[in-house]
SETI-940041 format. One record per atom (N, C-alpha, C): x, y, z. Coordinates in steps of 0.1 Angstrom, whole numbers, padded with zeros to 4 digits, always signed. Layout:
residues N
XYZ...
***
This chain:
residues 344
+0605+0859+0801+0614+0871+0803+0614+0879+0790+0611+0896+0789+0615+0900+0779+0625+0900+0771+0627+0898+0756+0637+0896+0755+0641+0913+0753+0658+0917+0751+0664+0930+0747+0669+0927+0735+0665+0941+0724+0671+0941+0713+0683+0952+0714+0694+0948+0708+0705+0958+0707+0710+0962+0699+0711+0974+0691+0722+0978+0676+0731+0968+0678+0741+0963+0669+0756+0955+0662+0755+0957+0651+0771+0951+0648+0775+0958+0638+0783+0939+0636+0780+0934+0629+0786+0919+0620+0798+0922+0615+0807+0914+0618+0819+0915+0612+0822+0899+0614+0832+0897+0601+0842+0884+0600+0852+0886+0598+0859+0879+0609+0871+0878+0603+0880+0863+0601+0885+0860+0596+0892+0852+0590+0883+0833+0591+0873+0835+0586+0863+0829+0587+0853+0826+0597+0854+0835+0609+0850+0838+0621+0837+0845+0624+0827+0846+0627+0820+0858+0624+0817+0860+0642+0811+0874+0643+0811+0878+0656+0803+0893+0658+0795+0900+0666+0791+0908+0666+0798+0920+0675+0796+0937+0669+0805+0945+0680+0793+0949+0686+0791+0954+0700+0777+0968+0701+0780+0965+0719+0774+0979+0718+0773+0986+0732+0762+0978+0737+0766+0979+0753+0758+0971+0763+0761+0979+0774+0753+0980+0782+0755+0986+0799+0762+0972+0806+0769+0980+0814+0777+0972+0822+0772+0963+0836+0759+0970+0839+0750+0958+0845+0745+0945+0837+0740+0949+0825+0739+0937+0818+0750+0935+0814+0761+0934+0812+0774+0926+0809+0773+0914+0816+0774+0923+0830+0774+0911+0846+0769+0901+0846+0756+0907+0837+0744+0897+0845+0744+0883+0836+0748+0886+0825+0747+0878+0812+0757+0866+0808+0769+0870+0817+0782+0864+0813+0787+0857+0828+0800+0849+0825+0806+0842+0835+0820+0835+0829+0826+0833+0837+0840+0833+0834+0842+0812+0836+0847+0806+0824+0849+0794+0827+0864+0788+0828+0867+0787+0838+0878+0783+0844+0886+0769+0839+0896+0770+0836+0907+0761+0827+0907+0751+0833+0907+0736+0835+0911+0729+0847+0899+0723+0859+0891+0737+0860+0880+0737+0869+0868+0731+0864+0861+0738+0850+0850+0737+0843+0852+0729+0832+0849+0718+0833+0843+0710+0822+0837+0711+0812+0837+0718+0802+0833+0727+0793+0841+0732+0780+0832+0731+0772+0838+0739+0761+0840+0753+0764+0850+0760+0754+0854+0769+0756+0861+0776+0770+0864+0768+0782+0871+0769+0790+0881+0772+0792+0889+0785+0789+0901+0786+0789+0906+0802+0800+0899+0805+0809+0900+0814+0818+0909+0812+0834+0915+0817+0837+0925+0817+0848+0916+0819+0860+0918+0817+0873+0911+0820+0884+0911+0833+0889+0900+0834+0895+0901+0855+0894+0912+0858+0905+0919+0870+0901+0930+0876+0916+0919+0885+0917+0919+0882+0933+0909+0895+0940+0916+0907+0942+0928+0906+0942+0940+0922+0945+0937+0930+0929+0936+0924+0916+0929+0923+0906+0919+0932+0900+0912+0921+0909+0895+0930+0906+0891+0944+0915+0898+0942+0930+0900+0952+0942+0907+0971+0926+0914+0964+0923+0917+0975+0914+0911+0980+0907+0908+0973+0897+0897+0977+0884+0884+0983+0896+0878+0978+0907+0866+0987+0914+0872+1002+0915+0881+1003+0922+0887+1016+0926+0888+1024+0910+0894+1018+0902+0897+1025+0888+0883+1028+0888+0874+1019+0884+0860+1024+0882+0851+1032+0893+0852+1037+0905+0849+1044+0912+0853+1054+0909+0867+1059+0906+0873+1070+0903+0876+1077+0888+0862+1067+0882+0860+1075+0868+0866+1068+0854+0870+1060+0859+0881+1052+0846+0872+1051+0837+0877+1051+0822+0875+1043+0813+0877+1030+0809+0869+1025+0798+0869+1008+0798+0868+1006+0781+0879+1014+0774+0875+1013+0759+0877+0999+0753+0883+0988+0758+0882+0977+0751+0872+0972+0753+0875+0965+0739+0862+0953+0742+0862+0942+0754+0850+0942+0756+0850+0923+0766+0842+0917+0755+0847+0903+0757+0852+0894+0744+0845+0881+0752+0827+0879+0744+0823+0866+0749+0819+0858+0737+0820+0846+0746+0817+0837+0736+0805+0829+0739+0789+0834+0731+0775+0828+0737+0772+0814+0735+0769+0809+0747+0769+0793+0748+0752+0788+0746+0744+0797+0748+0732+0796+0750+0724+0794+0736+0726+0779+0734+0717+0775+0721+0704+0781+0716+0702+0788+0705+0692+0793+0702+0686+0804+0709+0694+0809+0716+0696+0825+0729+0697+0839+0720+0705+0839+0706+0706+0845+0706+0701+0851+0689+0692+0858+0688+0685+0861+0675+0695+0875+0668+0695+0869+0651+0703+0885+0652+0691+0886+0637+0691+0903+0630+0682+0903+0627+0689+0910+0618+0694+0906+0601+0698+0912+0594+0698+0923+0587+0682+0927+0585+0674+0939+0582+0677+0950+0588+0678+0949+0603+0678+0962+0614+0691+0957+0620+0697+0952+0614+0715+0948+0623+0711+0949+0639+0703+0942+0646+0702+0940+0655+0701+0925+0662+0707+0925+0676+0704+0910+0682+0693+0917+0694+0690+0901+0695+0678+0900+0704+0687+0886+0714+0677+0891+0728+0678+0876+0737+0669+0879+0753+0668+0867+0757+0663+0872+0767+0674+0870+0779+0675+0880+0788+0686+0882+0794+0685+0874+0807+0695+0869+0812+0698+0858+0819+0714+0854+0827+0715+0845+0838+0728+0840+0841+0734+0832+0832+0744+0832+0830+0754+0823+0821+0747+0821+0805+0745+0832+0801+0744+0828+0788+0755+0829+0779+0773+0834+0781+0784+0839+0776+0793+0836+0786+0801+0831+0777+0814+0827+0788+0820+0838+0785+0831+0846+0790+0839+0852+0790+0853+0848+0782+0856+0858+0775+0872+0852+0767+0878+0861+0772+0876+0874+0771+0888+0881+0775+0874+0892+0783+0885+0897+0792+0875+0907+0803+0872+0904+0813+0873+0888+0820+0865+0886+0834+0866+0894+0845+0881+0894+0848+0883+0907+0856+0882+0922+0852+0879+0925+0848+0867+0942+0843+0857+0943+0845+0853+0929+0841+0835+0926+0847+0834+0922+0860+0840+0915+0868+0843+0911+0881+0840+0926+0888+0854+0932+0886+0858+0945+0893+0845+0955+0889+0836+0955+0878+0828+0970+0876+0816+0957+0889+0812+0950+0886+0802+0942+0895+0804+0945+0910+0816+0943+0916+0818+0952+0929+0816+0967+0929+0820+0974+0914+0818+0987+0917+0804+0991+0918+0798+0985+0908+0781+0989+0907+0775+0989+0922+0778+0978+0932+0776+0977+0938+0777+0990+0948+0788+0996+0948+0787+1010+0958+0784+1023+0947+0781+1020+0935+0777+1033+0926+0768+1027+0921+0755+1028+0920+0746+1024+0909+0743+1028+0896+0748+1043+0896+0752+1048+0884+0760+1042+0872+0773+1034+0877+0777+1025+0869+0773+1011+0866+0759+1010+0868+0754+1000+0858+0746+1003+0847+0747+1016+0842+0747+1022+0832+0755+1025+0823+0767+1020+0827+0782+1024+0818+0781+1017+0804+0784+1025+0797+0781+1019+0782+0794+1011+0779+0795+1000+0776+0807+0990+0775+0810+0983+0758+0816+0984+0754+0820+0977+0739+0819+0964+0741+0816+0954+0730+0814+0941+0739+0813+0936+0722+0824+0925+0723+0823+0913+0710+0818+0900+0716+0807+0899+0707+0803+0885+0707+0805+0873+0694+0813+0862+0699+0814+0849+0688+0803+0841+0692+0801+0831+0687+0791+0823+0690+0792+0807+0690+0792+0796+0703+0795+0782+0704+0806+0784+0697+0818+0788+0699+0836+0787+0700+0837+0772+0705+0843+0765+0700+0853+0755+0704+0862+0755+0713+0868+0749+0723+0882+0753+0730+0890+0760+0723+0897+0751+0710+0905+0756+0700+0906+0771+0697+0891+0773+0696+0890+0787+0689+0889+0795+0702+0884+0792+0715+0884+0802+0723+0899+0807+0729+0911+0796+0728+0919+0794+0728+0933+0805+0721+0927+0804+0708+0934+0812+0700+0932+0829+0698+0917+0830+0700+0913+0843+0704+0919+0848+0718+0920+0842+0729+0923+0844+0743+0939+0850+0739+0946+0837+0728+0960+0840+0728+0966+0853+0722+0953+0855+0708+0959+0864+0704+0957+0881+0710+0946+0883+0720+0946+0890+0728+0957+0890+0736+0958+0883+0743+0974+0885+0753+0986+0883+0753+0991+0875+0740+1005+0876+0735+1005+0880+0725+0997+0880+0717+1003+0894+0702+1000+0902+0706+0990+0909+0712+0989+0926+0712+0995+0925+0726+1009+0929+0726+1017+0934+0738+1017+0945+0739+1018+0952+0752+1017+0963+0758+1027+0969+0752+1025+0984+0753+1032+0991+0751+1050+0993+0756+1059+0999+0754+1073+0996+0762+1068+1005+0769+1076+1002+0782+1072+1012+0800+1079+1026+0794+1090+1026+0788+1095+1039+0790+1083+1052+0783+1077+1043+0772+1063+1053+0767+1052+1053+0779+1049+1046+0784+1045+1046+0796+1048+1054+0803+1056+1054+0811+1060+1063+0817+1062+1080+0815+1063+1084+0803+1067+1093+0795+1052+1102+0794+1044+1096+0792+1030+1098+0791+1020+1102+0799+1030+1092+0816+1026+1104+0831+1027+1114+0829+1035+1129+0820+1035+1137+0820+1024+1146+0817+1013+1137+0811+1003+1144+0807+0990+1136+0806+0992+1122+0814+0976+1113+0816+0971+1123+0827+0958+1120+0830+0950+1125+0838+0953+1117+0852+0948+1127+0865+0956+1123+0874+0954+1106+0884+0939+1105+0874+0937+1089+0883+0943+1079+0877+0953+1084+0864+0958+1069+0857+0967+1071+0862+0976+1079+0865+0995+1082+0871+0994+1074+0880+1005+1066+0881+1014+1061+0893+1023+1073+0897+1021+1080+0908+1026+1087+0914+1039+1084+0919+1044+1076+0923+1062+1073+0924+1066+1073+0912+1058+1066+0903+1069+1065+0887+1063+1079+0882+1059+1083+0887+1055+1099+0876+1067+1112+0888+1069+1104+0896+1081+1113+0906+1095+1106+0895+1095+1097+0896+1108+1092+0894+1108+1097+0878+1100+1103+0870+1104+1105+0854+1105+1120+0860+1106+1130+0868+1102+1144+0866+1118+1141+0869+1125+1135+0882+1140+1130+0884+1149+1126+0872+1144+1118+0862+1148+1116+0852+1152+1127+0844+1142+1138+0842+1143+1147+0832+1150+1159+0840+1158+1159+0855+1166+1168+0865+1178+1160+0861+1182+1147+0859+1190+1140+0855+1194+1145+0841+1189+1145+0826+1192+1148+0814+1193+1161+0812+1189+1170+0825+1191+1185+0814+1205+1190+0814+1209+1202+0809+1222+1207+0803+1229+1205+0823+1239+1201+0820+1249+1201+0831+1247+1187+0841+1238+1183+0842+1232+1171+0852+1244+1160+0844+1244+1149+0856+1253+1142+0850+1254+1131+0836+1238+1131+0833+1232+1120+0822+1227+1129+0814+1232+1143+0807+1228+1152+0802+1232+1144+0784+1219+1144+0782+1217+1139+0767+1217+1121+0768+1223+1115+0782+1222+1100+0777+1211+1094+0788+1201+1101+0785+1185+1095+0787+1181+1093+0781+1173+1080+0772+1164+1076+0760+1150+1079+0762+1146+1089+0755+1130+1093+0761+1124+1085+0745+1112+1083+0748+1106+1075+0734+1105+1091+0724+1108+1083+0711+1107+1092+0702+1122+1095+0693+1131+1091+0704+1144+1092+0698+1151+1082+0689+1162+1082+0683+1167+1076+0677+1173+1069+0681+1173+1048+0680+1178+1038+0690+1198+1042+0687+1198+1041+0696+1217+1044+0695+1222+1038+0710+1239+1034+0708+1240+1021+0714+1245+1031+0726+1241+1027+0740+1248+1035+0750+1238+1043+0758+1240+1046+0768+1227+1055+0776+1218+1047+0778+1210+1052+0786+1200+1042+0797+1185+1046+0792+1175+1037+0794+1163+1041+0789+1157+1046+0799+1149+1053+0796+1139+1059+0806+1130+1048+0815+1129+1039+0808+1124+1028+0815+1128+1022+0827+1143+1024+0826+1152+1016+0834+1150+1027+0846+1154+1039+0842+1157+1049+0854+1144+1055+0862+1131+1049+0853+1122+1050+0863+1123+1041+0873+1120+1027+0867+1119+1014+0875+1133+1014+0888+1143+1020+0890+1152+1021+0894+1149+1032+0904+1148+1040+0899+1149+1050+0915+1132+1048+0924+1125+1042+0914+1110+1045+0919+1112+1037+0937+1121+1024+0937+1117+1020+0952+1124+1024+0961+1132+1039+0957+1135+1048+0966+1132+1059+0974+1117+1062+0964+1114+1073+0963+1101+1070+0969+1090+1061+0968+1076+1057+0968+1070+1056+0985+1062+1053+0988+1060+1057+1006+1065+1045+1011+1072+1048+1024+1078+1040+1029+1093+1035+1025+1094+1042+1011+1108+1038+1006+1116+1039+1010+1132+1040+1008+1146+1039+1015+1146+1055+1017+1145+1065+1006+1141+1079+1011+1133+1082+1023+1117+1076+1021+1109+1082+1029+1113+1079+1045+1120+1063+1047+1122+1059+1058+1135+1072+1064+1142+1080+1057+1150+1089+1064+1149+1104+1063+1134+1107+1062+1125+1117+1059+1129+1128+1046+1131+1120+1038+1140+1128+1026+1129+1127+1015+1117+1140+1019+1104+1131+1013+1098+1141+1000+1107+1150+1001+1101+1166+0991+1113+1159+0976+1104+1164+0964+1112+1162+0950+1124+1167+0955+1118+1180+0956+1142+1186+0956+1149+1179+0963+1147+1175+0973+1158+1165+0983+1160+1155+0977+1154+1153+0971+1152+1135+0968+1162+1132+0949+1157+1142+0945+1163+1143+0930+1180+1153+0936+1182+1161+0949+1191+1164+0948+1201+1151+0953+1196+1145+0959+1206+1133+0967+1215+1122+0954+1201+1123+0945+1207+1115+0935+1211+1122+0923+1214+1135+0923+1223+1140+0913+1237+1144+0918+1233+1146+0933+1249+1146+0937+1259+1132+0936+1248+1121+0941+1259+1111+0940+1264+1107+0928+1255+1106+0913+1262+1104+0900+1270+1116+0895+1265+1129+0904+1275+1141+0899+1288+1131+0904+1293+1128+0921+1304+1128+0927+1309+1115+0916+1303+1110+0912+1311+1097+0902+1314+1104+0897+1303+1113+0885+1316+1124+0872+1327+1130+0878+1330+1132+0892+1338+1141+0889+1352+1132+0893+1349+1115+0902+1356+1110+0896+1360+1104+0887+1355+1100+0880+1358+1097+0863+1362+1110+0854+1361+1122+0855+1363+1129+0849+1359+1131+0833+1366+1133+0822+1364+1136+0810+1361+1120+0805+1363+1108+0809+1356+1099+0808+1340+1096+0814+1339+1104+0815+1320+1097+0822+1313+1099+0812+1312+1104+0803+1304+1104+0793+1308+1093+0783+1317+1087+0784+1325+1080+0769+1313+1070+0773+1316+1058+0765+1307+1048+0759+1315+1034+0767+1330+1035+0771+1336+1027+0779+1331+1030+0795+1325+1034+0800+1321+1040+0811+1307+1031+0815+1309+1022+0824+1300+1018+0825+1284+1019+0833+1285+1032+0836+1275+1036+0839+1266+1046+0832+1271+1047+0822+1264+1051+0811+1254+1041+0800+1254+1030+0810+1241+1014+0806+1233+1013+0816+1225+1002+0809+1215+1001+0821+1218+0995+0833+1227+0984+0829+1231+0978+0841+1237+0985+0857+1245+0997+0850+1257+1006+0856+1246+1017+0863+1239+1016+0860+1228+1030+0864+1217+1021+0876+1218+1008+0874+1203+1005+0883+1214+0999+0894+1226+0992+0894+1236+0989+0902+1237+1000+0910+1243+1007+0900+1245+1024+0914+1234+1028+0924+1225+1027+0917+1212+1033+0926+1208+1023+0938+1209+1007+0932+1210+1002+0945+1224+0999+0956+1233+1004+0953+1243+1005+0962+1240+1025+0967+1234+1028+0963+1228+1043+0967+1224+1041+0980+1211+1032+0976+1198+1027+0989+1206+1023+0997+1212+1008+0998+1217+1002+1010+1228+1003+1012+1238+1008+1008+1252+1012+1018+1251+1032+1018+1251+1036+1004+1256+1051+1009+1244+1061+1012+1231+1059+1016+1223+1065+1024+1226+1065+1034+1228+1051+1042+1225+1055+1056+1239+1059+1061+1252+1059+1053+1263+1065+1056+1264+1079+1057+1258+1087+1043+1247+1103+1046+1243+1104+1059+1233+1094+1061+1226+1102+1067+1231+1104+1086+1245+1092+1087+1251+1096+1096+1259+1107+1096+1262+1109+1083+1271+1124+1083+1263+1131+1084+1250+1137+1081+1242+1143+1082+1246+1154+1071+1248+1150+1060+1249+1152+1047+1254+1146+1035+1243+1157+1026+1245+1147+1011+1252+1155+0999+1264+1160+1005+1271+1172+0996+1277+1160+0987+1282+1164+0973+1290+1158+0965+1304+1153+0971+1311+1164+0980+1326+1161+0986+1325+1147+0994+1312+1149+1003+1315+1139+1011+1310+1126+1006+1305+1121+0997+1303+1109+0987+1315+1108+0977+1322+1119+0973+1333+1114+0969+1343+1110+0978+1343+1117+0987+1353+1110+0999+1347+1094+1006+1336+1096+1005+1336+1077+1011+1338+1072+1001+1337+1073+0983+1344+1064+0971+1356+1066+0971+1365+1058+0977+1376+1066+0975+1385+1058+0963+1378+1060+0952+1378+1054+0938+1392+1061+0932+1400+1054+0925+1416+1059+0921+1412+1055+0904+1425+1061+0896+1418+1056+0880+1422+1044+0878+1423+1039+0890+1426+1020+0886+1411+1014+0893+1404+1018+0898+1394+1018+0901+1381+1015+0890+1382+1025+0884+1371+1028+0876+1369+1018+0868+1349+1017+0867+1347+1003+0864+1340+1006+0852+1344+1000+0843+1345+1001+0828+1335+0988+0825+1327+0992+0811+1316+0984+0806+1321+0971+0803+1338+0971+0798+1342+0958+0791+1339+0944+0806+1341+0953+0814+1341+0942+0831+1328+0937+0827+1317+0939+0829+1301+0933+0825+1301+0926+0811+1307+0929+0803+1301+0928+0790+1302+0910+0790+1289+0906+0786+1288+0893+0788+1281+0887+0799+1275+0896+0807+1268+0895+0817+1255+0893+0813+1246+0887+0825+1231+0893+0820+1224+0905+0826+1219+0908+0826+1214+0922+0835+1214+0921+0847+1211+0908+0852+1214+0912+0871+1227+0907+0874+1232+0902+0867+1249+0898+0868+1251+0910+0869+1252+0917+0860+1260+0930+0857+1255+0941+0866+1240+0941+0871+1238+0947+0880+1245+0944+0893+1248+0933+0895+1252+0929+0910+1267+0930+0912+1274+0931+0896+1285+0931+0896+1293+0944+0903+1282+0954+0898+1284+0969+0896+1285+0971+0911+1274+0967+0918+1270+0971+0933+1284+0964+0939+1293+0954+0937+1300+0949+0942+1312+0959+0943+1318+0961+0926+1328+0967+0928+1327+0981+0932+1314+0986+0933+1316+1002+0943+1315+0999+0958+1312+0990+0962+1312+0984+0978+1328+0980+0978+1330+0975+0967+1348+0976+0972+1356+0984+0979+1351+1000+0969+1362+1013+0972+1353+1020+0983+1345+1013+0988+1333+1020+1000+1342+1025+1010+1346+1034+1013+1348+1036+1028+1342+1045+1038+1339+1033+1048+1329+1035+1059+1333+1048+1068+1348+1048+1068+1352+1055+1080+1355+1045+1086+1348+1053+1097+1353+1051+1114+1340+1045+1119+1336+1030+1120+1326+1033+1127+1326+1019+1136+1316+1023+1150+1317+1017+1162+1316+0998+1156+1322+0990+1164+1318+0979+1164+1319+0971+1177+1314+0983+1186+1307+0979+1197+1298+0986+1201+1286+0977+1202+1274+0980+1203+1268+0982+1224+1260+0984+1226+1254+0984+1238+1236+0984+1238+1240+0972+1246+1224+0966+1245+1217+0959+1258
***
């Protein structure tokens, strides 16, 4: 078999040595294989078993144009496989099954191998690709680790924040709904006006992250959600329903809703509300066949002995205090009037 020579670029690090360079993504595939922790008997075996729901994504991502700027991270097992050529910084090999186990990337190379399959164009994809050479468990081990627990992802609320201006095949469309609601939420007059934490600001104790208030309204809002199920499917409806109901809190709390004693001015108090939103005061709406502020203040029928202050939670964990919150507004819930006889 011919062998292929490829530009790289030699680098060491911390007594390590390893090569960077472009590769097409058909030969990625073809060249590599993923050795399974437990399963494969082998050095360097430290890979999880593939999720097909996983790889089902990364094809779609890559049908629909994605980018793939990281490296995939192998480690070549193939004794005397691989020639590198100091003069012309080039490797040589002759291309083949299982000559690289995989450390980090199986599922990218999984998922573009299905994609190639319905594009053939993307076996041309020019891919970043580090190569170590005969790694030890130990060392495949510690590379594997320091890829996926030191370099942690980003915080969601930057995430999130960033839907505002990714391109339209990376957005999550419910959480890129639920941050445009967030920012109907913070402007002048809305009820969380200034106590939204958008990244960039200064950490200060009080107010909810953006993070929180996406992840919170998003499974209300998303298809099939507690909205969609009572056809409340357009932004304005949907951001009006939930600014009336934290409006009708302010206006029972009054000149307290903003203080810092106010417990819904945290995370806990904000993602509590929203799910006592979904399962009791929607479908109470939507018997009334409205979502005016009066008539949400009238089913709270919350007194200032009522009002549920941060000191009640404090010492909670976050779903304590979440569950706590949904409790004491299901206290002052009132239902009305309603049948409890049924006909069947």
């Amino acid at each position: 078999m011919t062998d292929i020579t490829l530009p790289c670029i030699p680098l060491k690090q911390h007594g390590r040595s390893f090569f960077l360079l472009n590769m097409p993504a058909e030969l990625v595939a073809r060249i590599s294989y993923a050795a399974i922790r437990g399963k494969d008997n082998e050095q360097g075996a430290v890979q999880r078993v593939l999720n097909s729901r996983r790889i089902s994504k990364i094809k779609d991502f890559a049908l629909s144009g994605g980018n793939f700027p990281n490296s995939i991270v192998m480690n070549w097992v193939e004794e005397g496989g691989l020639t590198y050529d100091a003069l012309s910084n080039t490797i040589s090999f002759a291309p083949k099954p299982q000559l690289a186990q995989l450390i980090d990337g199986q599922h990218r190379v999984a998922g573009l191998a299905e994609a190639m399959e319905a594009a053939e164009e993307l076996k041309a994809l020019d891919l970043p690709v580090a190569i170590y050479s005969n790694l030890t468990t130990q060392e495949c081990a510690d590379i594997f680790l320091a890829i996926n627990t030191e370099q942690k992802p980003v915080h969601r609320s930057l995430v999130f924040d960033l839907y505002a201006i990714a391109d339209e095949q990376m957005i999550d469309p419910a959480a890129a709904r639920a941050r445009d609601i967030a920012l109907e939420l913070s402007e002048g007059g809305a009820p969380y006006h200034g106590m939204i934490k958008f990244p960039g600001e200064a950490p200060r104790k009080g107010g909810v992250a953006l993070s929180t208030v996406v992840t919170s309204i998003k499974p209300l809002i998303e298809k099939n959600g507690a909205f969609d199920q009572v056809a409340l499917s357009t932004l304005e409806n949907q951001s009006r329903v939930i600014i009336n109901f934290f409006g009708a809190l302010q206006n029972i709390y009054g000149e307290l809703w903003f203080e810092r004693q106010n417990a819904f001015m945290f995370a806990a108090g904000f993602s509590g509300a929203l799910e006592f939103l979904s399962s009791r005061l929607l479908p109470y709406c939507v018997t009334k066949k409205s979502f005016r502020t009066e008539i949400i203040v009238d089913a709270l029928s919350m007194t200032a002995e009522d009002l549920i202050l941060q000191k009640e939670v404090s010492g909670k964990s976050g779903s304590e205090a979440q569950s706590y919150i949904f409790s004491r507004l299901d206290e002052v819930f009132d239902k009305g009037d309603v049948a409890d006889e049924y006909d069947f």
